[in-house]
N, C-alpha and C positions, 0 to 999 in steps of 0.2 A: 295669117301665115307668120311662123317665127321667122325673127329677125336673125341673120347666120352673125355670130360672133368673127370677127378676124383678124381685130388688133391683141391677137394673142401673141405671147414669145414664148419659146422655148432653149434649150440647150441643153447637151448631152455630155457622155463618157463615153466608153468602152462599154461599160455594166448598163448603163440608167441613162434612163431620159429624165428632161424636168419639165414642166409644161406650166406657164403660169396664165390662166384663165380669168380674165377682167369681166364680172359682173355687177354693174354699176347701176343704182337707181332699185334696185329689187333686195329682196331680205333672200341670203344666202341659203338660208336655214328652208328656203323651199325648192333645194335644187335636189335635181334628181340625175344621182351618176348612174349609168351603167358603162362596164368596163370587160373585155374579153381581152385574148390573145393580140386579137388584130383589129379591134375596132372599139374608139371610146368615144360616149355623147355625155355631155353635161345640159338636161333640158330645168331653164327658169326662165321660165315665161317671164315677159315675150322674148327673153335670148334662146339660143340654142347654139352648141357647139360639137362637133361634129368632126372625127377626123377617123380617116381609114390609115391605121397604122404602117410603117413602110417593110416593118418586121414582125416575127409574135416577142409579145413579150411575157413574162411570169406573171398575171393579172393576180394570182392570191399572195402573191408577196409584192406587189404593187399598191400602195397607199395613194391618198387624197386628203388633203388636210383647207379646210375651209374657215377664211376668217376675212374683215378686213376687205370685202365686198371683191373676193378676190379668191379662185381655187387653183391649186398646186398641186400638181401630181407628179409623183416619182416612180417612173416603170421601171424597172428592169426586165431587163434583156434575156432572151432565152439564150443566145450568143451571140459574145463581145462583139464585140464589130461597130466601124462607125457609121451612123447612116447618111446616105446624101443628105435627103432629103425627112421630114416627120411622117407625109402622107406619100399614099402610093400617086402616079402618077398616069394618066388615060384611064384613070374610073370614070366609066360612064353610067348612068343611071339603072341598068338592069345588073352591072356586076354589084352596084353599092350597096341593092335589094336585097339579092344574093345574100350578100355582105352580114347584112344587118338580121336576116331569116337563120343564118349559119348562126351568129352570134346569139339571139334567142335561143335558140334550141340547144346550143351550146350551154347557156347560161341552164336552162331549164334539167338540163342533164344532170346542170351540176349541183343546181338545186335540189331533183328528185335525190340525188345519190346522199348529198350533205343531210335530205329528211330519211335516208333511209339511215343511215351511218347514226342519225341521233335515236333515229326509233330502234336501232341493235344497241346502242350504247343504252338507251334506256331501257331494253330490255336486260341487259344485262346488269345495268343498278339495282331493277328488281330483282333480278334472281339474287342476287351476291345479298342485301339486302333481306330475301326472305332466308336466304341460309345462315344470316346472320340471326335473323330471330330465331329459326332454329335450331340454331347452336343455342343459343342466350335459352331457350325453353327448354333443350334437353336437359342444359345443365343444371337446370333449376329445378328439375322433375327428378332429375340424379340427385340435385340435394336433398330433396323433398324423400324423396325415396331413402335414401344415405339415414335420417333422419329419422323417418319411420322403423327404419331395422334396427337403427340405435334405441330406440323408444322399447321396440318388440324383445331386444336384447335387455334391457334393463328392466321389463317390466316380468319377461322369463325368469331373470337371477333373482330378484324380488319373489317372485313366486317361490321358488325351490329353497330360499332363503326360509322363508315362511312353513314351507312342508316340513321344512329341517326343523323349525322349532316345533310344529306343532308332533314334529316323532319324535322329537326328544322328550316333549313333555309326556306325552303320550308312554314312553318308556318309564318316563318318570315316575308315572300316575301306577303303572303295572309294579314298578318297583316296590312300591309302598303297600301297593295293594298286596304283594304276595308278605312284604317284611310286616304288613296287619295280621293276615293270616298266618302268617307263620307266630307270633306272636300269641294270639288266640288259641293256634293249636298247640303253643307251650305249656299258658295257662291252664288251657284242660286238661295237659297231659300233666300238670300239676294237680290240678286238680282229684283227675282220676290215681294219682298214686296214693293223696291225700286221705282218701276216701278206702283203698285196696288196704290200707296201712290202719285205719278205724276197725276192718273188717275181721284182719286177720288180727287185729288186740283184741278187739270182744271173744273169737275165737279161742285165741290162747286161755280168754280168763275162762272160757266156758269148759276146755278144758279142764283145766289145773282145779275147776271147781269138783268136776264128775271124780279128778282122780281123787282126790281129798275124801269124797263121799266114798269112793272104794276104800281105803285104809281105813278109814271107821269102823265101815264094815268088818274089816277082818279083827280089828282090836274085839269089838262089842260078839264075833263068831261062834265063838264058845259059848255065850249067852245066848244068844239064838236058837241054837238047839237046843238048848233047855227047855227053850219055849214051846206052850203048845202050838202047834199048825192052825191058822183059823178055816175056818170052811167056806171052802168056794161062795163066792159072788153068786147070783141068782141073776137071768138074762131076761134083758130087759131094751126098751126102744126107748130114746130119747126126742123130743120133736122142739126142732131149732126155726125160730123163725126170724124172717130178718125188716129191717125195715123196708121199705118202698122207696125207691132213688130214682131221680130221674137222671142225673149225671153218674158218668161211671165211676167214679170216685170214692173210696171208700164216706162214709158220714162223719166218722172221727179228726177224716183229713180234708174235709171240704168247710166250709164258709158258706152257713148256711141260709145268714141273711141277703149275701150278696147273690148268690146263685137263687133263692128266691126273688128276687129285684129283678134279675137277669131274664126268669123266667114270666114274671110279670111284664118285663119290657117289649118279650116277643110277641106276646099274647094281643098286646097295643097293634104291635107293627102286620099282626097279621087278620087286624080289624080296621086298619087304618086304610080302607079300600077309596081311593078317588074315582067313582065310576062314572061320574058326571063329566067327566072330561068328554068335548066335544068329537074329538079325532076318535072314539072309542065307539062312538055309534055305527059306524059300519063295519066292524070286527065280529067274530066269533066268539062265541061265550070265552072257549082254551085262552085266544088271545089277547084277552083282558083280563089272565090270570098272571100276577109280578115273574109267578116261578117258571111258568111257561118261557115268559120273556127272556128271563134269566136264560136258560138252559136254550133259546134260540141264538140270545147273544153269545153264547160259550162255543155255540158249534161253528158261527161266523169269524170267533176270535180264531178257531182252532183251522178255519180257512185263509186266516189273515184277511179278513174282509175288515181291520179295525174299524173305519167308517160307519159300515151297516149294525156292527156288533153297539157300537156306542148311543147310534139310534135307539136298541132295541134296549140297552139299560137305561136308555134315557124316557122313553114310556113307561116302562116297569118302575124307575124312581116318581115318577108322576101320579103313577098307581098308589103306589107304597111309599114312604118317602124316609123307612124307619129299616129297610133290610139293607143290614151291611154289607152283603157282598155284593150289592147291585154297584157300591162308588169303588169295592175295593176291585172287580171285574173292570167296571169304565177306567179304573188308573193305570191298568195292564196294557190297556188299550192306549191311552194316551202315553204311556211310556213308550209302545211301538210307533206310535206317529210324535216324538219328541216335542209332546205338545207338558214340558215339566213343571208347572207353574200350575196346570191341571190336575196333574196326574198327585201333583203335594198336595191340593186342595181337597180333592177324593180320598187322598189314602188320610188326610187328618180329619174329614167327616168318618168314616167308616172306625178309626180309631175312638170317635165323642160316641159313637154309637154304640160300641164295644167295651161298653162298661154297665156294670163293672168287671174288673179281669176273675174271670172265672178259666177254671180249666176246659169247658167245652167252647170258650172262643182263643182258647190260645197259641190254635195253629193260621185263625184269621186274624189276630195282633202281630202275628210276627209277620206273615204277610201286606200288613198295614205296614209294620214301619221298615222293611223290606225294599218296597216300593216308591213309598217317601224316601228313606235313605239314599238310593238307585241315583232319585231326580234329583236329589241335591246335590250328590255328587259331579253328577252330571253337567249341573249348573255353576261347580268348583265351589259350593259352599260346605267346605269339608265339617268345618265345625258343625254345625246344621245335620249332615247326614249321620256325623257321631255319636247326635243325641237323641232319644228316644229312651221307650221304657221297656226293660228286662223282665217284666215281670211273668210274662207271657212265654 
């Protein structure tokens, strides 16, 4: 049974009580206060202290201060007043009960209500807390975003920046291209005056020769008729024959060693048959002919099938590997798939094969360096596409 403390003192005010609590022989540091309105117990085994208040008093602005084997309390008052007495007085055992049953459940209220006050309070750190992270996320997404359209913005003026040159150059390139032409069609129109002006001087001298031979005539007239009349001519056939050509050209105006070489060349290229090729074994006689192939590739170009068309001169060059219009056709083709680097390698095989420059290949040399010229342009290497041979 605890031992009841009771050489305790106290003294008061108006406001506050003081109460000083003597616990001797025990470590302070295991005392156990509870304190309500109207009822305060200090238990340290084996003391106990125990007093039913004679007023209420403000228990949460009521302190305890413990040192010095020795506890102090300072109530205040819920109003001023003096008291007789510290405790009430005819407490008997079932009111004390009461007493102390009131004051737990009191205490217990005050407890649930202080966990409930800290469980809103910590709910509401979270909340305040997660709005702060999402503030802090939006604004970062906003940056992040800000950033991206500044990126989309700079990377747009960059582009239109870039269109801008490549239309100027572009205009650039048409500029020249027509100040070429137009140039070209000066020269010829020099040319052709050059040539009108040759024409009409042989003219002139062919005249002034026939008039010449008329005033002869009339000086020598008189002489003439003197003369006797001879007797008609006697009718007769002439029979002209000409040589055999195989170019249309006249023989006076053709080179006759080269156009023989030329015709010898085809003669190769159209014995030069690779039948042995494996991929040829399940074809048709027609489709292992070069010309066939040709004239299947021509009708795919004329489809825009480039792809298929380049297949079909690419077997026929396998066949044949000596007819020029098979790389000068595949460069037409790689010119429409801007494959130029091709398309200059075909039109300069077909140009090595198209010789020598004869006048029946010189509507396929100009198409050769036509072609090349195209892709080099293409490629900006103007000098490159400028040069070639005229002769064609």
């Amino acid at each position: 049974m605890p031992l009841q403390v009771s050489n305790y003192s106290w003294q008061q005010t108006s406001t506050a009580v003081f109460i000083s609590v003597p616990l001797r022989g025990v470590s302070v540091r295991d005392a156990d206060v509870f304190c309500t309105e109207n009822y305060l117990k200090v238990n340290c085994p084996p003391f106990l202290f125990e007093v039913f208040l004679y007023a209420p008093i403000d228990d949460e602005s009521s302190k305890a201060k413990i040192g010095n084997n020795t506890v102090v309390f300072t109530l205040h008052k819920k109003e001023a007043a003096m008291w007789e007495t510290l405790s009430l007085s005819g407490v008997d055992k079932e009111m004390m009960q009461k007493i102390r049953e009131k004051s737990i459940l009191q205490a217990q209220e005050r407890a649930k209500e202080a966990m409930e006050a800290k469980a809103v309070a910590r709910r509401e750190d979270q909340k305040y807390t997660l709005n702060v992270m999402m503030k802090i996320e939006e604004e970062e997404r906003k940056k992040i975003e800000d950033m991206k359209e500044n990126e989309r913005i700079k990377a747009t003026k960059e582009l239109e920046a870039w269109k801008e040159c490549q239309r100027k150059a572009e205009e650039l390139k048409i500029i020249q291209r027509e100040e070429k032409l137009y140039h070209q069609e000066k020269q010829m129109e020099e040319k052709r005056k050059k040539l009108k002006h040759k024409c009409l001087t042989g003219n002139s001298a062919s005249k002034n020769f026939a008039t010449k031979g008329r005033n002869s005539g009339n000086i020598f007239f008189e002489k003439l008729k003197e003369d006797n009349i001879p007797a008609p001519r006697s009718v007769g056939s002439i029979k002209i024959s000409f040589t055999p050509r195989v170019f249309p050209t006249a023989l006076r105006e053709s080179q006759v060693a080269e156009e023989e070489e030329w015709l010898h060349k085809q003669a190769e290229a159209r014995r030069a048959m690779n039948t042995d090729i494996p991929e040829l074994y399940d074809l048709k006689e027609e489709e292992k002919n070069p010309e066939w192939l040709k004239d299947k590739g021509n009708r795919l170009f004329a489809t825009e099938n480039y792809l298929a068309a380049i297949n079909a001169y690419n077997l026929a060059i396998r066949l044949n590997n000596r007819i020029p219009l098979l790389y000068l056709n595949r460069a037409a083709c790689h010119l429409k798939l801007k494959n130029l680097h091709k398309a200059i390698e075909d039109s300069s095989k077909a140009l090595e094969i198209l010789t020598p420059p004869v006048a029946d290949n010189a509507n396929a040399r100009m198409k050769a360096h036509i072609r090349r010229g195209t892709a080099f342009c293409q490629l900006e290497l103007y000098v490159e596409g400028g040069e070639g041979d005229d002769r064609g």
